[in-house]
C-alpha positions in Angstrom: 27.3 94.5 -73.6 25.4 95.4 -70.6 24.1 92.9 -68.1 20.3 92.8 -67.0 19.7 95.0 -64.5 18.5 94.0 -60.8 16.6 95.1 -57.9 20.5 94.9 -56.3 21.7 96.9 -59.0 19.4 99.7 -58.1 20.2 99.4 -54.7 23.8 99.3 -54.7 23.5 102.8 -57.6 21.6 104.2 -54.6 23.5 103.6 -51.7 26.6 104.3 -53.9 25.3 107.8 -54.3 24.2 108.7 -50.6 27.6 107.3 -49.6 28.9 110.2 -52.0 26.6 112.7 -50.5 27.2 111.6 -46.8 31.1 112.1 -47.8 30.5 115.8 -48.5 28.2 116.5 -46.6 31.0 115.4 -43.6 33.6 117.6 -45.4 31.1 120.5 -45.4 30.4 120.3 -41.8 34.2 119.2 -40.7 35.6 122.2 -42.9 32.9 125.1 -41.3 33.3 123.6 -37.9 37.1 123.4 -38.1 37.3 127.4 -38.6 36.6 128.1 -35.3 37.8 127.0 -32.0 39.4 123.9 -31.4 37.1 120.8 -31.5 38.2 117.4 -31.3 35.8 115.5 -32.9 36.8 117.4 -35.9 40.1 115.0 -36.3 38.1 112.4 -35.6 35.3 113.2 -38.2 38.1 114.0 -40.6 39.8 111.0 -39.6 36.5 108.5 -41.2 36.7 110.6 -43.9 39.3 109.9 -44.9 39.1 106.0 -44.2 36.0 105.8 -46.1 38.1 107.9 -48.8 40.3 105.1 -49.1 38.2 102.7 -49.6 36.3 104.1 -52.1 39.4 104.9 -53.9 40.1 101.2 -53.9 36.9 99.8 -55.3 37.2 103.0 -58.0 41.0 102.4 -59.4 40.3 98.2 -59.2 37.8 99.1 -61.8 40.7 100.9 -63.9 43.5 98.2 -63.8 40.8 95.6 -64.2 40.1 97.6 -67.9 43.4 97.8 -68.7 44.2 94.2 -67.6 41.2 93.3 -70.0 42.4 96.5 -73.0 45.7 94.2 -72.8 44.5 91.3 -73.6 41.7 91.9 -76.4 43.1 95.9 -77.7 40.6 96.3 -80.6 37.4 95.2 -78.6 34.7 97.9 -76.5 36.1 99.1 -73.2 35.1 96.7 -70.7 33.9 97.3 -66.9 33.8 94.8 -64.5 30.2 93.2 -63.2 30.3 94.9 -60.7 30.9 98.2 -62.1 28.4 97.2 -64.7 25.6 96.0 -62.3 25.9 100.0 -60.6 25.9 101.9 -64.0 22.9 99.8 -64.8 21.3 101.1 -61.3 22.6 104.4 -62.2 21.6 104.5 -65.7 17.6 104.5 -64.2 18.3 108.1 -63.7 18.5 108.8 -67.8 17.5 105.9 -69.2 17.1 107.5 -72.1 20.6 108.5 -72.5 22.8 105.4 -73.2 26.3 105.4 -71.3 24.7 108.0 -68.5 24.8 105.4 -66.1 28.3 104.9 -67.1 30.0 108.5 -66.5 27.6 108.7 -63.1 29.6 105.8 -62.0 32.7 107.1 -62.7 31.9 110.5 -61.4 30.7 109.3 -58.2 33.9 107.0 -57.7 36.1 110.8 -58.3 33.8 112.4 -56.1 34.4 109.9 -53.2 38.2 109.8 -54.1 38.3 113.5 -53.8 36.4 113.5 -50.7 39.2 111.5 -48.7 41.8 114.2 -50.2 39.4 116.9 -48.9 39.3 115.2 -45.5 43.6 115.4 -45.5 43.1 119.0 -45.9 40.4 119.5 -43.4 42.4 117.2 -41.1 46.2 119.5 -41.6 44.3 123.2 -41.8 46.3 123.7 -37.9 49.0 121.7 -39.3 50.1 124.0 -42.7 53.5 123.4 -43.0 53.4 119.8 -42.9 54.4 117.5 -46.0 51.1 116.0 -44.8 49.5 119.1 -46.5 51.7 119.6 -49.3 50.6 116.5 -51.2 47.4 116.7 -49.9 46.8 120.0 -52.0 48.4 118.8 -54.7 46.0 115.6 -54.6 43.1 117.9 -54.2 44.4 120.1 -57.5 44.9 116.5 -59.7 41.6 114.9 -58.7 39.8 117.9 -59.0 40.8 119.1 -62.4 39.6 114.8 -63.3 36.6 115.0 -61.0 36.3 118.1 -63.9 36.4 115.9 -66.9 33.9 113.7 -65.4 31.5 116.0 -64.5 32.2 117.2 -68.3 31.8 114.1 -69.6 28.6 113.6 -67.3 26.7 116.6 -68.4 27.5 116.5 -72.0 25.7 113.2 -72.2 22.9 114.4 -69.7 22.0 117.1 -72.2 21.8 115.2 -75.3 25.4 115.0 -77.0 25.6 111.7 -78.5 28.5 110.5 -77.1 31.0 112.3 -74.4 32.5 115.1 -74.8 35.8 115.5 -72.7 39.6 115.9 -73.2 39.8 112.0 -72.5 37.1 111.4 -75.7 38.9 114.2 -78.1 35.9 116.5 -77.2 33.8 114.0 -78.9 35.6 114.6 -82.2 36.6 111.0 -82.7 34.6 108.2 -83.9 34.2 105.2 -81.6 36.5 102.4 -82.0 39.8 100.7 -81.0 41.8 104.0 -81.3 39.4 106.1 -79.0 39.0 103.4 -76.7 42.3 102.8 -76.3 43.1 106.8 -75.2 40.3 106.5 -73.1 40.9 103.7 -70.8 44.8 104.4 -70.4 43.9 108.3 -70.0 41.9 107.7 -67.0 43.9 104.8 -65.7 46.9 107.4 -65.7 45.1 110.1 -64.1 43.9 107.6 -61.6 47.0 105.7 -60.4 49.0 108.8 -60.2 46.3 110.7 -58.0 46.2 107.4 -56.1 50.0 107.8 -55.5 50.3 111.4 -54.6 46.8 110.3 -51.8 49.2 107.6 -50.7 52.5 109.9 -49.9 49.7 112.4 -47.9 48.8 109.6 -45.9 52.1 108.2 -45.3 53.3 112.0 -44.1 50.2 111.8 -42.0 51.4 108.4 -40.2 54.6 110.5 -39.6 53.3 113.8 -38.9 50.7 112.6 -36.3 51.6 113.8 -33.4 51.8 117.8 -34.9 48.5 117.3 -36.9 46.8 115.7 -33.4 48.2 118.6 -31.3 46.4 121.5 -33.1 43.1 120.1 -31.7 44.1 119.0 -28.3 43.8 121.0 -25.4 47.2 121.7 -24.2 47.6 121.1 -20.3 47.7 124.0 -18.3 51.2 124.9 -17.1 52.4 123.4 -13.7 52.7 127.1 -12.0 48.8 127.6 -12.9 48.0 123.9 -11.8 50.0 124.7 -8.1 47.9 128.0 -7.9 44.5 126.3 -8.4 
């Protein structure tokens, strides 16, 4: 059941959603900046991304385990969402009111979104560094949480435009009725898809850690060779 919503509910929907938009509007600018010459604040820019990727990705698959932790203990009642979570889909939900769960899926988009951003900031942050490992499992992460970012879009849209409930490969396309059985697929689907993308973002940034030095070199200037340097 959904808690009363607050003037911090709104708030925290709101700066939720600018945090999302900030996010891409870094990887944007990072990514067109990064195809020209070599500018070190690009690795650093990609380098918050990426930090503030992580963090989002921890407050978004907390909210996952925390379902499944409560799915295990009571497996035929409603999914369940934390207060937390709750108190932001209620800010959220202020954008539809009229369509119940909106406020719901927005959450869950945003937290892909911001996930997704952190991957994009691992490819922004190896595009001089291609054959690294570092940019191996970054593109796969990118692939995963793209194709889920997908399904939540999906499952955003089809309730912005009137379906009566969601309509997504995690819901059967919406051909199942509510109840323990659906609810069940649906909290385990997305708790899957969401520790395994959190894995494979984990492995790029421990190939990072290792790969630093290459990654860092492709935007430092390289010292000018000691014959040139005597010359001058």
């Amino acid at each position: 059941m959904a808690m009363p919503m607050s003037g911090w509910d709104t708030a925290g929907a709101v700066l939720l959603v600018l945090w999302a938009l900030a996010m891409w509007t870094a990887v944007g600018v990072l990514a067109y900046a990064n195809r020209g010459p070599v500018r070190p604040w690009v690795y650093r820019g990609a380098v918050a991304v990426i930090g503030f990727g992580v963090l989002g990705q921890i407050g978004h698959v907390q909210e996952h385990v925390a379902q499944v932790g409560y799915w295990l203990g009571h497996p035929n009642a409603p999914a369940w969402m934390t207060p937390w979570g709750t108190g932001l889909a209620n800010g959220l939900q202020m954008v539809l009111p009229g369509r119940p769960t909106f406020g719901m899926e927005l959450l869950h988009l945003t937290g892909n979104f911001l996930f997704l951003a952190g991957l994009a900031g691992v490819m922004v942050i190896t595009r001089r560094a291609r054959g690294t490992r570092t940019r191996r499992w970054a593109k796969m992460g990118v692939w995963m949480q793209g194709l889920h970012g997908l399904e939540h879009l999906v499952l955003t849209l089809s309730i912005a435009f009137g379906a009566p409930r969601a309509i997504g490969l995690s819901t059967f396309f919406g051909l199942v009725d509510p109840g323990p059985g659906l609810t069940t697929y649906r909290v385990w689907w997305h708790f899957t898809a969401n520790v395994m993308g959190s894995i494979i973002f984990g492995l790029a940034l421990y190939h990072l850690w290792r790969e630093r030095r290459e990654v860092r070199a492709g935007f430092l200037l390289r010292p000018l060779p000691a014959v040139t340097r005597r010359a001058a």
